[in-house]
Backbone as a printed PyTorch tensor [residue, N CA C, xyz], in Angstrom:
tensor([[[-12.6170,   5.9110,   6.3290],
         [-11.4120,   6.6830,   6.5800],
         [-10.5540,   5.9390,   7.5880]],

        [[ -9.2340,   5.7850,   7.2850],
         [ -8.2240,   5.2100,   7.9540],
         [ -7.8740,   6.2640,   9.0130]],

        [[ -7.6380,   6.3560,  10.4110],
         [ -7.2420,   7.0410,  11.2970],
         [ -6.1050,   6.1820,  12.0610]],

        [[ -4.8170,   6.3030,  12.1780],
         [ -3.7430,   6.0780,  13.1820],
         [ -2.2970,   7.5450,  13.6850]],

        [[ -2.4440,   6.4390,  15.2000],
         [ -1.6540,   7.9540,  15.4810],
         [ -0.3360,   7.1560,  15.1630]],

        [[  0.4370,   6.3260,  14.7220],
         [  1.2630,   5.1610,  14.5920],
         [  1.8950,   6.3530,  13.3390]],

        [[  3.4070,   6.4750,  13.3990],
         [  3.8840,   7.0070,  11.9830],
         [  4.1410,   6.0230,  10.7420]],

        [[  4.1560,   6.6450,   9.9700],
         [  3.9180,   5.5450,   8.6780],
         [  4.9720,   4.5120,   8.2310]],

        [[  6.2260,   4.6760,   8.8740],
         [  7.2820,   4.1710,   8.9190],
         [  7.3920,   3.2990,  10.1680]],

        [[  6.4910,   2.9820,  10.7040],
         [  6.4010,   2.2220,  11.6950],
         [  5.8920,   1.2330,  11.6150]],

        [[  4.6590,   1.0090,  12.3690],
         [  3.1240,   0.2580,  12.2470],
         [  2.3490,   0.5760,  12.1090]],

        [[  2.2780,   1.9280,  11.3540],
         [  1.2100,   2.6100,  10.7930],
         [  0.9610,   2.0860,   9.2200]],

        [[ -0.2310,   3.0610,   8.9080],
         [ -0.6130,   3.1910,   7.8220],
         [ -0.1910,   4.3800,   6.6120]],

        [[  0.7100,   3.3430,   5.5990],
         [  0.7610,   4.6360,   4.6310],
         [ -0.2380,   4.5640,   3.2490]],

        [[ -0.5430,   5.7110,   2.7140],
         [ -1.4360,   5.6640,   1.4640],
         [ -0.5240,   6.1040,   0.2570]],

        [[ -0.4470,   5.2730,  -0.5770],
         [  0.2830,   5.3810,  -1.9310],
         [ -0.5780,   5.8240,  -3.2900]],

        [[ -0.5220,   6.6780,  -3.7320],
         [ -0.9260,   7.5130,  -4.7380],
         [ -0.9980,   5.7990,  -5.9980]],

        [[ -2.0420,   5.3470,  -6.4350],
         [ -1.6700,   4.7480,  -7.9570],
         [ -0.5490,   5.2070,  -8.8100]],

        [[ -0.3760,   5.8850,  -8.8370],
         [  0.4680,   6.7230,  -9.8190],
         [  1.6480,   7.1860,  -9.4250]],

        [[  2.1450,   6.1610,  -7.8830],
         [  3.3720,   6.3210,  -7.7680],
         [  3.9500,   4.9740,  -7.7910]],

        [[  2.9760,   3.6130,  -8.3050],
         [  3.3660,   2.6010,  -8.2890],
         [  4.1530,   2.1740,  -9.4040]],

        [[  5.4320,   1.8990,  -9.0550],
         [  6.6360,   1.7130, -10.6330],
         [  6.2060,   0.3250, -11.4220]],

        [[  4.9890,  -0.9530, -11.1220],
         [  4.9850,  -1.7710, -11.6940],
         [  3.7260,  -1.8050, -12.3160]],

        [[  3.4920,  -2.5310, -13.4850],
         [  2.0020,  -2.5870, -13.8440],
         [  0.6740,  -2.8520, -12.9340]],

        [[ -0.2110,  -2.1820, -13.0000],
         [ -1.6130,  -2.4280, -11.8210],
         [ -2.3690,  -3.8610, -12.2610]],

        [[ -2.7260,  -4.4290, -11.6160],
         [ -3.8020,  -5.5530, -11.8370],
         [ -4.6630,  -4.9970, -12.5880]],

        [[ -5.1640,  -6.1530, -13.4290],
         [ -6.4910,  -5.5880, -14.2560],
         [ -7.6830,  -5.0870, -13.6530]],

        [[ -8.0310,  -5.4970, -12.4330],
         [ -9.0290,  -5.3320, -11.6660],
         [ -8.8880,  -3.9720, -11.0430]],

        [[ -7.9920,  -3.3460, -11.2570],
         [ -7.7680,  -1.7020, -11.0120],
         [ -8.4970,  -0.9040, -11.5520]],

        [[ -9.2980,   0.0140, -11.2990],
         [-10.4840,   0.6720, -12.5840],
         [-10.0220,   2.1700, -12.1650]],

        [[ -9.9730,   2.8960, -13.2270],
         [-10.0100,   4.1970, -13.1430],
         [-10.6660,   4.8310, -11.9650]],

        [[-10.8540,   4.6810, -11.4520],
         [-11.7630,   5.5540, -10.0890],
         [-11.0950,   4.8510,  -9.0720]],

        [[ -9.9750,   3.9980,  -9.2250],
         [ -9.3640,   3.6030,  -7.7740],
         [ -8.4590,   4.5770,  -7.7050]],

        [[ -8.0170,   5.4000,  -6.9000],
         [ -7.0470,   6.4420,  -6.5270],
         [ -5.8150,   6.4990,  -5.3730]],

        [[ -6.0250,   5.0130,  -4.3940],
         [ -4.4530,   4.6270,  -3.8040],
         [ -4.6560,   3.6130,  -2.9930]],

        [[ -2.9940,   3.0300,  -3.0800],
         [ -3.0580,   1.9370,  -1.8630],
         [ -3.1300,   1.8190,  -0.8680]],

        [[ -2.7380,   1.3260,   0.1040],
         [ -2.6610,   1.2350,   1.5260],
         [ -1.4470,   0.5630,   1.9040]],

        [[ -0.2710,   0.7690,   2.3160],
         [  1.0740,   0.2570,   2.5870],
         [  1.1810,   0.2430,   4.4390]],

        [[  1.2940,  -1.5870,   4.6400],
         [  1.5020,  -1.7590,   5.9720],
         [  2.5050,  -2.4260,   5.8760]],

        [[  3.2490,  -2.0550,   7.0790],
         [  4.9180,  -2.6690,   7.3730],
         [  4.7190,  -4.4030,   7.7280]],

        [[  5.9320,  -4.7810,   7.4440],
         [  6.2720,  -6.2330,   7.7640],
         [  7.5220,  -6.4950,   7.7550]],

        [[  8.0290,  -7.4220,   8.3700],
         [  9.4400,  -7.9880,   8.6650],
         [ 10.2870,  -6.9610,   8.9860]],

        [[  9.8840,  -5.5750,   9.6080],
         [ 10.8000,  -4.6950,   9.8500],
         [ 10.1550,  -3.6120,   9.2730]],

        [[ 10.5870,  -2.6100,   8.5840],
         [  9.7930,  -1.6930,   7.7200],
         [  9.5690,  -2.1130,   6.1670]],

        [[  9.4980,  -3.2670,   6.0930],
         [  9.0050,  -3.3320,   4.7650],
         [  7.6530,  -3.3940,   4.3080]],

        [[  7.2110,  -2.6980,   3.3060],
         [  5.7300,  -2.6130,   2.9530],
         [  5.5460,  -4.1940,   2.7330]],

        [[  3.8280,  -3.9860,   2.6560],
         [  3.1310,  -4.7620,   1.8520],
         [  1.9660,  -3.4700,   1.3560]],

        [[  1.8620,  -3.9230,   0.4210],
         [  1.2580,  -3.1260,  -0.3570],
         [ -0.0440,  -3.5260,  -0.7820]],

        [[ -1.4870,  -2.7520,  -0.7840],
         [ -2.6890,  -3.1320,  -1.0130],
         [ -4.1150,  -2.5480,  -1.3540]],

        [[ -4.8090,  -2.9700,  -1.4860],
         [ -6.5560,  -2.3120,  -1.0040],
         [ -7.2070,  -2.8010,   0.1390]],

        [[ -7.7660,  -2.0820,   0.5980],
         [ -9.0710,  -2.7380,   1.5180],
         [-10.6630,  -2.6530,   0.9660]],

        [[-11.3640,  -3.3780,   1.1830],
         [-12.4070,  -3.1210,   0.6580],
         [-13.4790,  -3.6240,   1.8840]],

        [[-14.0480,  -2.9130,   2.4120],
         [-14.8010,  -2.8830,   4.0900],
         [-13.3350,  -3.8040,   4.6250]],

        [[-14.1750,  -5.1120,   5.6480],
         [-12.6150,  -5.3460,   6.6860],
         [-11.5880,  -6.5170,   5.9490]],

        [[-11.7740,  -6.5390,   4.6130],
         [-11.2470,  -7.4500,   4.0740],
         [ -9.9140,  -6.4390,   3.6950]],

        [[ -8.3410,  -7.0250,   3.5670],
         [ -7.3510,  -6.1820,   3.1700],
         [ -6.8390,  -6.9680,   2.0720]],

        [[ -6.8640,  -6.9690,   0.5200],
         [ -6.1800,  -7.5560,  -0.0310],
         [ -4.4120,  -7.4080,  -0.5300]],

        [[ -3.6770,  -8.2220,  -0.2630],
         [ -2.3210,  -8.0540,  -0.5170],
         [ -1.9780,  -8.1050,  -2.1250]],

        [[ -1.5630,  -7.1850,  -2.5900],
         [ -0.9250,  -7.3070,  -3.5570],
         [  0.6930,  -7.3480,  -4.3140]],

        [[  1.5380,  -6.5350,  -3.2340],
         [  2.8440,  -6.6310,  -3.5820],
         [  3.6770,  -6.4100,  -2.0850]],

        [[  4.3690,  -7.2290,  -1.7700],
         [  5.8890,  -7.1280,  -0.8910],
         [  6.5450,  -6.5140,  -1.3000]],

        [[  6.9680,  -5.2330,  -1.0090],
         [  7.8860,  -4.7510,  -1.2560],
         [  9.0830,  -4.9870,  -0.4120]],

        [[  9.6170,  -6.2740,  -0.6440],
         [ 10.9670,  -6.5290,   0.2940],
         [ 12.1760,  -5.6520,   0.2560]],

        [[ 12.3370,  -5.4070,  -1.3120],
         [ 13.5040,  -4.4480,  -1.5350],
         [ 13.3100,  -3.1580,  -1.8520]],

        [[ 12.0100,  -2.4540,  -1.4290],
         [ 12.0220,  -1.1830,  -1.5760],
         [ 12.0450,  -0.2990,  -2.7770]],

        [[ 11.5750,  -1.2270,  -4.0650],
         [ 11.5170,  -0.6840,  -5.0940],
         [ 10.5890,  -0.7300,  -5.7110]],

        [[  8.9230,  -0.6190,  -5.2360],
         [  7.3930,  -0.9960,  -5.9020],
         [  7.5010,   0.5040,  -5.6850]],

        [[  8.1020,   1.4870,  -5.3760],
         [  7.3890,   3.1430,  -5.4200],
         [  8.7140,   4.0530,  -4.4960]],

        [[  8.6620,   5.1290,  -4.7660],
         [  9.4620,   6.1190,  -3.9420],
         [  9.3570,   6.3730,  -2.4170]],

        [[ 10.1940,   5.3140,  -1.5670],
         [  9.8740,   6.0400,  -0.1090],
         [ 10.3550,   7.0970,   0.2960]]])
């Protein structure tokens, strides 16, 4: 479980529903994965991802704010 007191629009941690992601998922996505993990960069822009124990893998920059509904 992710715990921060940081708001999500900050330097916090946001969690993105699969199913709010507007682009196709990696193949390596399996039905029983249920959301991402969105941490800010260059300002408030996501990066978008999984973690799996302390490893975080990156999967999409969202530079322009259009991988999902903020």
């Amino acid at each position: 479980m992710i715990k921060t007191n940081l708001p999500r629009h900050g330097l916090g941690i946001e969690k993105i529903s699969k199913y709010s992601i507007k682009t196709a998922l990696p193949s390596n996505i399996t039905e029983d994965f249920n959301y991402f993990l969105a941490f800010r960069f260059s300002g408030k822009k996501p990066m978008v991802g999984y973690r799996i124990n302390e490893i975080f893998y990156v999967l999409w920059f969202d530079h322009d704010f259009t991988l999902y509904e903020h």
